[in-house]
C-alpha positions in Angstrom: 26.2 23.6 -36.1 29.9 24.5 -35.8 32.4 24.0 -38.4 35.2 24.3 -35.1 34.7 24.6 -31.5 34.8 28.3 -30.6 35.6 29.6 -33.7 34.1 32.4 -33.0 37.2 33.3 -31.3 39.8 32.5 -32.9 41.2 35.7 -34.6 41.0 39.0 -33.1 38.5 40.6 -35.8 36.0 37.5 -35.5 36.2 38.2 -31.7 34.7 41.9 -32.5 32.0 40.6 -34.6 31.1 37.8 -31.6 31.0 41.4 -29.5 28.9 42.8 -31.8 26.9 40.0 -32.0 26.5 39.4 -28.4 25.1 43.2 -28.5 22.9 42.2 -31.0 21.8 39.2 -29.0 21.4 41.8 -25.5 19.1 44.1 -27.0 17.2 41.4 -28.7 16.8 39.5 -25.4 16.0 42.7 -23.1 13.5 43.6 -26.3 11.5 40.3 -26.1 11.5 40.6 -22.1 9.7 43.7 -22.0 7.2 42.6 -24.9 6.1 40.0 -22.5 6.0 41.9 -19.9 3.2 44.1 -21.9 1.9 40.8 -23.0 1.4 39.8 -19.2 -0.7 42.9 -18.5 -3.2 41.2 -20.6 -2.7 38.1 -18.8 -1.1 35.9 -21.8 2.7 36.3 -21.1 1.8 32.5 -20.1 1.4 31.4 -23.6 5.2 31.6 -24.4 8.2 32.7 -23.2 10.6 34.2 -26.4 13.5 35.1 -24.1 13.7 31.2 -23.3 14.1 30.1 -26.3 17.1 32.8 -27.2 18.9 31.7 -24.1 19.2 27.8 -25.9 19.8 29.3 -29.3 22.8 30.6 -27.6 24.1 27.9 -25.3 23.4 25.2 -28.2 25.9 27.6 -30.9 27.9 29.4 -28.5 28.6 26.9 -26.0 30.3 27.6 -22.4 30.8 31.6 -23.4 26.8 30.9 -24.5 26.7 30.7 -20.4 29.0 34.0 -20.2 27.0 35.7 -22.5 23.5 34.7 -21.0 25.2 36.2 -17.4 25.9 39.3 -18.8 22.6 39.8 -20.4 21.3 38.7 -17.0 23.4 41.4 -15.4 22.0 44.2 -18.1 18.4 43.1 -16.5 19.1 43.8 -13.6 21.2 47.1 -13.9 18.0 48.8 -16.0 15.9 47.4 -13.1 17.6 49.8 -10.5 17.2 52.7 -12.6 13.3 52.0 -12.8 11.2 54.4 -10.0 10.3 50.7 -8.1 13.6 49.1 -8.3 14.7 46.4 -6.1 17.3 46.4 -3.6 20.9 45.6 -4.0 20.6 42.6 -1.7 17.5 41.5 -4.2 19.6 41.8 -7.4 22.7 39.9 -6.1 20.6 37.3 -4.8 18.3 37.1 -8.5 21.9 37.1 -9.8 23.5 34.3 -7.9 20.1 32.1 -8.0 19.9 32.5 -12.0 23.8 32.2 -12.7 23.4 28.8 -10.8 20.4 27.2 -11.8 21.2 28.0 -15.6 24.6 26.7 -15.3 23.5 23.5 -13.7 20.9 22.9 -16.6 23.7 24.1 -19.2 26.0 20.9 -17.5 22.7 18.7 -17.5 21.2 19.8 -21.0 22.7 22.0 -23.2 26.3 19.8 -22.4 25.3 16.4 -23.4 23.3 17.5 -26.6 26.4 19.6 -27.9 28.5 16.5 -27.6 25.5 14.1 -29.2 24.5 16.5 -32.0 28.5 18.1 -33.1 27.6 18.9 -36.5 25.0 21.4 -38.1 21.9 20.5 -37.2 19.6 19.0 -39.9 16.2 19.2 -39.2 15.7 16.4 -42.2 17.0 13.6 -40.0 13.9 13.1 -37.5 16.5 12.5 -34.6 17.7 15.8 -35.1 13.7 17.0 -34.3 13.4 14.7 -31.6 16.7 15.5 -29.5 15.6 19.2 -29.9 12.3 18.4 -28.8 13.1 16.6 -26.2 16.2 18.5 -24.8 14.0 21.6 -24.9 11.2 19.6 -22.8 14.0 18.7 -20.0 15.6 22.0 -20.1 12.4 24.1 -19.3 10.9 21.9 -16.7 14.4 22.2 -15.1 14.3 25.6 -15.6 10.6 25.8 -14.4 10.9 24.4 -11.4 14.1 26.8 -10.5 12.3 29.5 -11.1 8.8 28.5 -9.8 10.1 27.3 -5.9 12.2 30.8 -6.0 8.4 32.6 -6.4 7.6 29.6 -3.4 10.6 30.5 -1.6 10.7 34.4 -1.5 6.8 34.5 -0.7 5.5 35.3 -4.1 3.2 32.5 -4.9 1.6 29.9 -2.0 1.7 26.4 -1.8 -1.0 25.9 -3.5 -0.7 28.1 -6.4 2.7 26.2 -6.7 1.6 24.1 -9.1 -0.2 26.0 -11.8 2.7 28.5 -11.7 4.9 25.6 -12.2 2.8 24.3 -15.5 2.4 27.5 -16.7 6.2 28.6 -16.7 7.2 25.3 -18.3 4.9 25.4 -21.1 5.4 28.9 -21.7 8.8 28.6 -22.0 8.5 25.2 -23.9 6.6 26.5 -26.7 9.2 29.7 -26.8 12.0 27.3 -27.6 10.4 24.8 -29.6 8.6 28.3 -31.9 12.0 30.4 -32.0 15.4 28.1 -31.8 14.3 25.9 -35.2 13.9 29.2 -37.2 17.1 30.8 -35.5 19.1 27.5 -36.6 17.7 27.0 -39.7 17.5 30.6 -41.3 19.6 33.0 -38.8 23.2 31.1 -37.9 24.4 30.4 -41.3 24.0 34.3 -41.4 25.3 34.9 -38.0 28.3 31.9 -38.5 29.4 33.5 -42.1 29.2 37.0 -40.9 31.5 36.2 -37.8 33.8 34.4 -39.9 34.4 36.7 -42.7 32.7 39.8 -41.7 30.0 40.0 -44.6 26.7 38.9 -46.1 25.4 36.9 -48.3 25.4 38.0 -51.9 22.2 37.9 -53.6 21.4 35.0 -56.0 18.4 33.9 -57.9 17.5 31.2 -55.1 17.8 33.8 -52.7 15.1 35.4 -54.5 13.2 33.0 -55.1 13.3 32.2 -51.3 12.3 36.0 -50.8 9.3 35.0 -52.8 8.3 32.1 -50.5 8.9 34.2 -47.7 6.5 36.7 -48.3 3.7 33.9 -49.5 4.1 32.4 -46.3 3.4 35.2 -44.5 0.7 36.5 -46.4 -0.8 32.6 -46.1 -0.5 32.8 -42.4 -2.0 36.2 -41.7 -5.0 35.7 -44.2 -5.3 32.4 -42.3 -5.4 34.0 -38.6 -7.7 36.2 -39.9 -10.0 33.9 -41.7 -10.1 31.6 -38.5 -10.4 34.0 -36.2 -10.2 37.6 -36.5 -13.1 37.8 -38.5 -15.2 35.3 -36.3 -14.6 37.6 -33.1 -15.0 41.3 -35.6 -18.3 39.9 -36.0 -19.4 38.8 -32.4 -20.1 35.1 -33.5 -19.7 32.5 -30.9 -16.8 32.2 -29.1 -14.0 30.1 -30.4 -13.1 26.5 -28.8 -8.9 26.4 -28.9 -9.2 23.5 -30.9 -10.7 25.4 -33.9 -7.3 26.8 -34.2 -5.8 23.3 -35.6 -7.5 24.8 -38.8 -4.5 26.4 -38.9 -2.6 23.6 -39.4 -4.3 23.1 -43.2 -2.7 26.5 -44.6 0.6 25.2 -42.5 0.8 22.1 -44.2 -0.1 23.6 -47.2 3.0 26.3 -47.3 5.2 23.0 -46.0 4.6 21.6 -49.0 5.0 24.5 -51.8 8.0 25.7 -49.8 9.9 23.6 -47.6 11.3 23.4 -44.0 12.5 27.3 -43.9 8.7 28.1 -45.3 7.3 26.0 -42.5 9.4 27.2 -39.7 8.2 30.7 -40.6 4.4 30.3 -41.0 4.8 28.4 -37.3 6.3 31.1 -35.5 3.7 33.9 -37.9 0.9 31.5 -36.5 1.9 31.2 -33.1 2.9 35.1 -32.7 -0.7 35.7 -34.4 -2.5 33.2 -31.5 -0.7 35.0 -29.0 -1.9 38.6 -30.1 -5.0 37.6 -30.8 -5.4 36.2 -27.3 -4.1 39.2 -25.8 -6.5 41.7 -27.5 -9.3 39.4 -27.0 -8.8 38.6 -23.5 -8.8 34.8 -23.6 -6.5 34.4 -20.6 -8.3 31.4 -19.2 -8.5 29.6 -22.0 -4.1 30.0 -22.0 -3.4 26.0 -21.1 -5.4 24.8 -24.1 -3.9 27.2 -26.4 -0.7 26.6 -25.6 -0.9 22.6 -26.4 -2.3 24.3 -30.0 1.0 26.1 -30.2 3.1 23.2 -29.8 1.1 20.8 -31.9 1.7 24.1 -34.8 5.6 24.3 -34.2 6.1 20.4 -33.6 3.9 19.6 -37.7 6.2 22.7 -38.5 9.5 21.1 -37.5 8.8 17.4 -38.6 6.9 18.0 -41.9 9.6 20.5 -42.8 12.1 17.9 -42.3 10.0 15.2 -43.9 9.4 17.5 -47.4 13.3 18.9 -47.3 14.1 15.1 -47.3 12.3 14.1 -49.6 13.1 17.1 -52.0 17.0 16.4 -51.0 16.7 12.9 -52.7 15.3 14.2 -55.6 17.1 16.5 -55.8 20.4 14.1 -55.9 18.4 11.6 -57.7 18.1 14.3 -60.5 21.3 15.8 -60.1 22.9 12.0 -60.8 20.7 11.8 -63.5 21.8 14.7 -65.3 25.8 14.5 -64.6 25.6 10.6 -65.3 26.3 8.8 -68.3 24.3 6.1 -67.4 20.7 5.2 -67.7 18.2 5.3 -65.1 14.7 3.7 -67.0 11.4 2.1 -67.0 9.5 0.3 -69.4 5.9 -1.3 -69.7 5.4 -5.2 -68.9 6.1 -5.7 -72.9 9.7 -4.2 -72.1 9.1 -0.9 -74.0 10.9 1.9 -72.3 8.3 4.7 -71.2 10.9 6.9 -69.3 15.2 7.4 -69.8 16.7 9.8 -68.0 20.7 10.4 -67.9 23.4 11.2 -70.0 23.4 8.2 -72.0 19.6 8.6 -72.8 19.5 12.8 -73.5 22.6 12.4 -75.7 23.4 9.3 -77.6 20.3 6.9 -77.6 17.0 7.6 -78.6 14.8 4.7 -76.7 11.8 5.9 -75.8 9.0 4.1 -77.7 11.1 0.7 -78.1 11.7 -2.2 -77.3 14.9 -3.2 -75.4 15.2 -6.5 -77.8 14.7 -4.1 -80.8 16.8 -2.3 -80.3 19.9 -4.3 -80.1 22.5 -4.8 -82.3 24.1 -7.7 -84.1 27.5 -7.8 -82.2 25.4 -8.4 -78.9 26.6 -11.9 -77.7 23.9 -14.8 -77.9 23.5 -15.5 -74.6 23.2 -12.1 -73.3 20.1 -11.6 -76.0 18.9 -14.7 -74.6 19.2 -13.7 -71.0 17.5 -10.7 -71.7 14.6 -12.1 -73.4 13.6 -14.6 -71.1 14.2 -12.3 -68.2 11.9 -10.0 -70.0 9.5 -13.0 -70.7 9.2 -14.4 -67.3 8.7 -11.2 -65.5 12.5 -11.9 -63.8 15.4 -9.6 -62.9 18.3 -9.6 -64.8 21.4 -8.2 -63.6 25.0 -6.9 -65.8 23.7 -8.2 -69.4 26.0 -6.5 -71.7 24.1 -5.8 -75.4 25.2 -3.4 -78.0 22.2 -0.5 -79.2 21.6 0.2 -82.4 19.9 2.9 -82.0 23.2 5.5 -81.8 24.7 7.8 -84.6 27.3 5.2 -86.4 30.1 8.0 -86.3 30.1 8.2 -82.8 30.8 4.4 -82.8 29.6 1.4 -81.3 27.4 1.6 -78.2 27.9 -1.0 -75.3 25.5 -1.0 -71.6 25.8 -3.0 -69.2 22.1 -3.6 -68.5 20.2 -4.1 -65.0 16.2 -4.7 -64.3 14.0 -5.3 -61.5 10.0 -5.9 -62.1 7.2 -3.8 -60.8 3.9 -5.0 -58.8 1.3 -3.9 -58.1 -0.8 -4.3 -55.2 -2.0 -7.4 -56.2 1.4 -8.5 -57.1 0.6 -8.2 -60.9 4.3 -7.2 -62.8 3.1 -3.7 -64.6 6.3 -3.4 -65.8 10.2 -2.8 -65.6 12.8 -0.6 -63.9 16.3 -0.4 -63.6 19.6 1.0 -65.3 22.1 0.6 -67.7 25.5 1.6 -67.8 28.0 2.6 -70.8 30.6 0.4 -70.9 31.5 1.5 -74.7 34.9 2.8 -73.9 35.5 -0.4 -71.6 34.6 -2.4 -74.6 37.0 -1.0 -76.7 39.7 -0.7 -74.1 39.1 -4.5 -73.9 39.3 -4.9 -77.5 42.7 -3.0 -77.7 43.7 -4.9 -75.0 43.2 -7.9 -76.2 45.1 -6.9 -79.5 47.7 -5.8 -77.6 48.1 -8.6 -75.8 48.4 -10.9 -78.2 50.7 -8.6 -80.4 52.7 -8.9 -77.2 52.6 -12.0 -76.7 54.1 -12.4 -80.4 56.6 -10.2 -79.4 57.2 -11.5 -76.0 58.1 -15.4 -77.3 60.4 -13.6 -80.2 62.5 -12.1 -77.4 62.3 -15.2 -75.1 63.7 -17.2 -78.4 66.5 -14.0 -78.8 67.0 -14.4 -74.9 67.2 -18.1 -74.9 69.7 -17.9 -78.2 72.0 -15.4 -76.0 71.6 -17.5 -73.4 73.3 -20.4 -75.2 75.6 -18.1 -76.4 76.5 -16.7 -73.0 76.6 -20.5 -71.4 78.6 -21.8 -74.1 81.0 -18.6 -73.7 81.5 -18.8 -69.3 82.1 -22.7 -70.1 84.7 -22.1 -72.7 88.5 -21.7 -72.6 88.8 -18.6 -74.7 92.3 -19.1 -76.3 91.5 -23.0 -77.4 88.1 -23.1 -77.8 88.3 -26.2 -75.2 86.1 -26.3 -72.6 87.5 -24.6 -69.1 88.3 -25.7 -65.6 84.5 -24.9 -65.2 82.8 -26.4 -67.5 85.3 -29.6 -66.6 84.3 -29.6 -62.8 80.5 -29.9 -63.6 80.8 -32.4 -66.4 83.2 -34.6 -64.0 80.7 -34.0 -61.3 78.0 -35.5 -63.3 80.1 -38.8 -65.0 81.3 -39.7 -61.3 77.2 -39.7 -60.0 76.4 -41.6 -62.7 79.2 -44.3 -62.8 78.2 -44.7 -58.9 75.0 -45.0 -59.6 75.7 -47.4 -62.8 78.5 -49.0 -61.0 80.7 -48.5 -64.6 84.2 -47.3 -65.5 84.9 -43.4 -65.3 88.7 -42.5 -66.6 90.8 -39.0 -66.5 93.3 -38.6 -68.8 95.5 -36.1 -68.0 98.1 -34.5 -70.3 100.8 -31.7 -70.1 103.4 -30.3 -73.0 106.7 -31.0 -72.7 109.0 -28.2 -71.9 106.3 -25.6 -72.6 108.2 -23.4 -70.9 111.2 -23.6 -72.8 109.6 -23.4 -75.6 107.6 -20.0 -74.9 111.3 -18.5 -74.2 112.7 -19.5 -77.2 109.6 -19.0 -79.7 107.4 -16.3 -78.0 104.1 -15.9 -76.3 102.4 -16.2 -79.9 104.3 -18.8 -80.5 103.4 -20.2 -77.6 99.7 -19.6 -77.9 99.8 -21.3 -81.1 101.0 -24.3 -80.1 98.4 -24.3 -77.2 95.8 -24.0 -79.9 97.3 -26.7 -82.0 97.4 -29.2 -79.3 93.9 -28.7 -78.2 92.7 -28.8 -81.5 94.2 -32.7 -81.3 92.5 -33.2 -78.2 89.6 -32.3 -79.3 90.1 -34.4 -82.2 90.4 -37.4 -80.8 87.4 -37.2 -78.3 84.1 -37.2 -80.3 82.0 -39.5 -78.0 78.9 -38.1 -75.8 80.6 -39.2 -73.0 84.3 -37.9 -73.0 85.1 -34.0 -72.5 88.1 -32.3 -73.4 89.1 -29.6 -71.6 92.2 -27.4 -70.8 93.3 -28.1 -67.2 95.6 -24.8 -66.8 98.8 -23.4 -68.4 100.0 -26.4 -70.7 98.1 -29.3 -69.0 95.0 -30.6 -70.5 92.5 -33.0 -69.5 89.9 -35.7 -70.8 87.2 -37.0 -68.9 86.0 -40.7 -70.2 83.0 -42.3 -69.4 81.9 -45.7 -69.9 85.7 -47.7 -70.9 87.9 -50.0 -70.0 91.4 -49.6 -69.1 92.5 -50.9 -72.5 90.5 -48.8 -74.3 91.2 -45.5 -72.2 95.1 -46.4 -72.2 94.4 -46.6 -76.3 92.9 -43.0 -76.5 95.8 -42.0 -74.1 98.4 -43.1 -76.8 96.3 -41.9 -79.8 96.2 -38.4 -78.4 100.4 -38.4 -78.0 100.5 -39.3 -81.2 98.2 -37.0 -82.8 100.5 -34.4 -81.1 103.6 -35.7 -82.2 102.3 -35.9 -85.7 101.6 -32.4 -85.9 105.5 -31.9 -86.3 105.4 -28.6 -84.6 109.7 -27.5 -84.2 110.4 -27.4 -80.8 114.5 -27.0 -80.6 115.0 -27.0 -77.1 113.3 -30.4 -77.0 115.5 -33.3 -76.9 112.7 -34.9 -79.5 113.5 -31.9 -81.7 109.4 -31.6 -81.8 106.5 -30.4 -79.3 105.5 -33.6 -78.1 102.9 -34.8 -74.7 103.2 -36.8 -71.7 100.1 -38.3 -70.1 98.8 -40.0 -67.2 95.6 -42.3 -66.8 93.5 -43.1 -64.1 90.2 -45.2 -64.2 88.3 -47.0 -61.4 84.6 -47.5 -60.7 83.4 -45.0 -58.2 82.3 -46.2 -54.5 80.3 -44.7 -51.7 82.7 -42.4 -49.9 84.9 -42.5 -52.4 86.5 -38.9 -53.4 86.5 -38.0 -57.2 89.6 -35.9 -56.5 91.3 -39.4 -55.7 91.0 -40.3 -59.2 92.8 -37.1 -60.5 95.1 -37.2 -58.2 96.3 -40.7 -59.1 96.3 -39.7 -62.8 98.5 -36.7 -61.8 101.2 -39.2 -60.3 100.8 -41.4 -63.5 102.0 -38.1 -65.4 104.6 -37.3 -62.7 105.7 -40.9 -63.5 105.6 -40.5 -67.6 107.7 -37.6 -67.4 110.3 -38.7 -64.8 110.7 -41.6 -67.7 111.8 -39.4 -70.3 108.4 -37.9 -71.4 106.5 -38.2 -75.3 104.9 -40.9 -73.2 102.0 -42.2 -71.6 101.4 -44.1 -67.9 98.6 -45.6 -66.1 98.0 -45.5 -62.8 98.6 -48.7 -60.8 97.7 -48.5 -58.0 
C-alpha cells in the first residue's frame, strides 16, 4: 500500500501535493454527501453509503493524519451546515463534532490499526486473504460505525426504540456495501495515481497498455450499461411485471463475463457501474421497500467482483511469468505424446537451436550420448516412469554452433482413469558446462603433468638445499649440524641394539701458528686438505665425518670395537702426515693431527655428551704428550 510510512510527508513539496490532495479528497467527500442526500429524498440513500467507503480509503493509505483529515472534512460539514437557512445550533455542531471525532477514532484504534499493521504492503487483491481481510475489516468497521451513529438518532430523540433496529441494519449495510463497492476500485486503480503524483508531482505517461486498458475500460462500461438496461430498464419502460431483486444476479453473467476478457481493474469497474446503475434505477423507480434485498444483490456484485478479479489476475500473473520464463530461458519447457514425440517446446533452447517438434526424444540423440543415459531414457520412456537429470547430446543442432548437451527431466500424464497420455517436463542446456568440463578435465591433467614436474624440480632443490644447510661450506664435510643429528640417531640405535658407538675426535697441531706464518689461504688450504683425509678414510654407512669447529674435526663410528676404532684413529694421523704439507713452526717440520677416542655402549640415562667429552680429554691427553698422536679414553 505504502512504499514508507508517511511518505506523504516527507519533503516539503510532497506535503503540498498531500494538501492538494486532501482538497481533492473534501470536495469529493462533501460531493458524495449531498448526492445521497438527493438519493434519500427518494427513499434509497439506504442502499449505500459512498462517503463511508472514502473515509477507509483514507484511514487504510493515509493512516493516523487519515483520522486528521477525516476531522477536517467533518468540520467543512458542519461549517456549510450553519450557513444553510435551517442550520443547527452551535451547541448541536460541537456536540455532532465531539460524538464523530470519538467514535471514528475509536474504530480507527479497533479496525483500521490492526489491519495496517497485518496488511503493510500494497494490497493485492490476487492473494484471497487480501479480499477476505478487506471484507471482513469493512464488515467490523461499519457495524461499529453503525451502531455509533444509530443509538446517537436513539439518544437525541430521532428514531424510537423500536425503530432502533431497522435503522441500525439499514446504516450498516448501506455503509457496508459503500466500502466494499468504492475502496477496491480506489486501491486498485486510483492510489498508484494518487501515491506517484505525491511523490514526484506528475502522471503517468501514456503507453500502449495504458491504451489498451483505455480500451477495456470503455467495454466494460458499455457491457454494464447495456446490461442494466437489458435487465431492467427496458422491463419497467415497458410496464411488464415487476422485478423480484433476485433477477438482478443476471447481472452477474455480463460481470463475470468482462472478469474474464479483462481482469481485476475491468471487474472492479463494471461492479461499482452495476451497483451505481441499481441504485438509480431504484431511485427513479421508487423501489424503496424492496431496499434490504437489493442491497444483499449489491454485495453479492462487488464481493464475485473482488474475488473473480483476484482469481483471473492470478491466474494471468502465472502465465504470464510462466511465459515470460519461457521466453528469456534457455531451457526447455516440453511435452510429448505417450510414444515420447514432443507435441509442444517452448524456451530459448527450443525457438533457437533445436528443432524437435515432430520427434522422437530417442531419435534424436546423438552418438556421444553415454550408454546408460540412452538406456535410462528409453526405459523410462517405455515404462511410463519419470526420469530425472539424464544428460544426452541432440543431433538435431546446426554443427557450427557445436555440440548440444541437456540435462533432461520428465514426469507422465494421466488421465482421469489414470491412463499415461503422455509426457512433460524440461530440459536444460548444459552445453557450455559440458565443455567447461571437458577443458577442465584437460587442464587438469596437463596440470597434473606439470604439477609432478615441479614437485620432482622441488624435491631436487630440496636435496640440494638439505645437502647445502648440512654441509661445512669451506671443506665439503659435513657441519656441527648435520654431526648433532647423525650422533643423535647412532647413540638411539646402539641403546637400542646394545652395540659399540665411538667418536673420534681430532684437532691440527699448531693451526694457529701456522695461519700466522702462511696466511688465511694458506690456512684454509690446509683445512681443506685435512678433511679431504678424513673423509678419506671413513667410507662406511655408519661413520660420519664432520668438522667440529676451527681446526678440530670429528668422526662418529658406529658398530666397532675399540681395536678397530683405535685403528681408524691411527690411519687418519697418518693419512695427514703423509700429505707432507710444510709446516715450519712445527717441531715435526709438517702439519700433522692429534686425536682422542672414546667408545662405550650406550645405557639408559646415560648422556651422549659424556662420550664426547671423554674423547675431548683423550685429545687433551695426546697433545699434552707431544702431539702427531693418538689416545683412547680409559676411563
Amino acid at each position: 500500500m505504502m512504499k514508507s510510512a508517511y511518505f506523504f510527508l516527507a519533503t516539503p513539496a510532497a506535503r503540498r501535493r498531500f494538501s492538494f490532495v486532501v482538497g481533492v479528497y473534501i470536495v469529493t467527500w462533501l460531493s458524495t454527501w449531498y448526492l445521497a442526500g438527493l438519493l434519500n429524498q427518494s427513499d434509497s440513500v439506504s442502499l449505500w453509503f459512498l462517503p463511508m467507503g472514502l473515509r477507509y480509503f483514507c484511514l487504510l493509505v493515509f493512516g493516523l493524519p487519515g483520522m486528521f483529515v477525516e476531522l477536517i472534512t467533518f468540520g467543512c460539514f458542519w461549517l456549510i451546515q450553519l450557513l444553510m437557512p435551517s442550520h443547527p445550533t452551535v451547541g448541536e455542531m460541537l456536540f455532532e463534532l465531539a460524538y464523530h471525532g470519538a467514535a471514528s477514532f475509536l474504530v480507527f484504534l479497533m479496525v483500521i490499526v490492526p489491519v495496517r499493521r497485518w496488511k503493510p504492503v500494497p494490497w493485492d487483491f490476487t492473494q484471497a486473504s487480501a479480499t477476505a481481510l478487506l471484507i471482513g475489516s469493512a464488515f467490523v468497521m461499519c457495524a461499529l460505525e453503525a451502531l455509533a451513529g444509530s443509538y446517537r438518532l436513539l439518544y437525541t430523540g430521532i428514531i424510537a426504540r423500536s425503530e432502533w433496529p431497522d435503522a441500525y441494519l439499514n446504516w450498516m449495510l448501506g455503509n457496508f456495501v459503500g466500502v466494499i463497492t468504492l475502496v477496491p476500485i480506489l486501491l486498485v486503480r486510483a492510489w498508484p495515481r494518487i501515491q506517484h503524483y505525491i511523490e514526484h508531482g506528475d502522471g503517468f505517461h501514456l503507453t500502449s497498455s495504458h491504451l489498451s486498458i483505455r480500451a477495456a475500460d470503455r467495454n466494460t462500461a458499455l457491457a454494464m450499461v447495456a446490461s442494466l438496461v437489458l435487465v431492467f430498464g427496458i422491463p419497467w419502460y415497458l410496464g411488464l411485471k415487476a422485478h423480484f431483486p433476485l433477477m438482478a444476479l443476471f447481472l452477474l453473467l455480463p460481470l463475470v463475463t468482462v472478469t474474464m476478457l479483462y481482469g481485476m481493474r475491468s471487474a472492479l469497474l463494471g461492479a461499482l457501474i452495476l451497483d451505481s446503475g441499481l441504485v438509480i434505477l431504484m431511485a427513479l423507480n421508487g423501489l424503496a421497500e424492496q431496499a434490504f434485498q437489493y442491497q444483499f444483490v449489491m454485495i453479492a456484485i462487488a464481493a464475485v467482483g473482488m474475488w473473480l478479479g483476484g482469481a483471473v489476475d492470478a491466474r494471468e500473473r502465472l502465465l504470464l511469468r510462466y511465459r515470460d520464463f519461457a521466453s528469456i530461458s534457455n531451457d526447455l519447457l516440453w511435452e510429448s505424446d505417450v510414444q515420447g514425440i514432443l507435441v509442444n517446446a517452448s524456451g530459448g533452447l527450443a525457438d533457437h537451436d533445436v528443432p524437435m517438434l515432430g520427434y522422437s526424444w530417442l531419435s534424436i540423440l546423438g552418438e556421444r550420448t553415454e550408454p546408460d543415459q540412452r538406456m535410462a531414457l528409453q526405459q523410462a520412456l517405455a515404462n511410463h516412469e519419470a526420469f530425472q537429470n539424464v544428460e544426452v547430446e541432440l543431433t538435431l543442432v546446426d554443427e557450427a554452433s557445436g555440440p548440444c548437451w541437456i540435462r533432461l527431466s520428465g514426469l507422465p500424464l494421466r488421465d482421469e482413469t489414470g491412463r499415461v497420455r503422455g509426457f512433460r517436463g524440461t530440459a536444460i542446456d548444459v552445453s557450455q558446462e559440458m565443455l567447461a568440463d571437458a577443458l577442465i578435465r584437460d587442464y587438469n591433467e596437463t596440470l597434473i603433468h606439470e604439477v609432478a614436474e615441479r614437485t620432482a624440480q622441488l624435491e631436487q632443490a630440496n636435496d640440494v638445499l638439505s645437502e647445502l644447510s648440512n654441509t661445512d661450506g669451506l671443506t665439503g664435510l659435513a657441519n656441527r649440524r648435520r654431526f648433532d643429528v647423525f650422533f643423535t640417531h647412532e647413540w638411539a640405535r646402539a641403546l637400542r641394539n646394545r652395540e659399540y658407538i665411538a667418536i673420534l675426535l681430532f684437532d691440527i697441531d699448531h693451526f694457529k701458528k701456522y695461519n700466522d706464518h702462511y696466511g688465511h689461504q694458506a690456512g684454509d688450504a690446509c683445512l681443506q686438505a685435512v678433511a679431504n683425509a678424513l673423509r678419506a678414510c671413513s667410507r662406511r654407512p655408519s661413520e660420519l665425518a664432520a668438522r667440529y669447529g676451527g681446526e678440530e674435526f670429528v668422526i662418529v663410528a658406529a658398530d666397532v670395537d675399540a681395536e678397530g676404532v683405535h685403528r681408524l684413529a691411527e690411519v687418519v694421523r697418518q693419512s695427514v702426515e703423509a700429505l707432507g704439507i710444510v709446516h715450519a713452526p712445527s717441531s715435526y717440520g709438517l702439519v700433522t693431527i692429534s686425536g682422542g677416542v672414546a667408545i662405550g655402549v650406550p645405557e639408559e640415562g646415560m648422556h651422549k655428551e659424556a662420550l664426547l667429552h671423554h674423547a675431548d680429554e683423550a685429545l687433551y691427553l695426546a697433545k699434552t704428550q707431544g702431539r702427531n698422536a693418538t689416545r683412547i679414553f680409559a676411563g
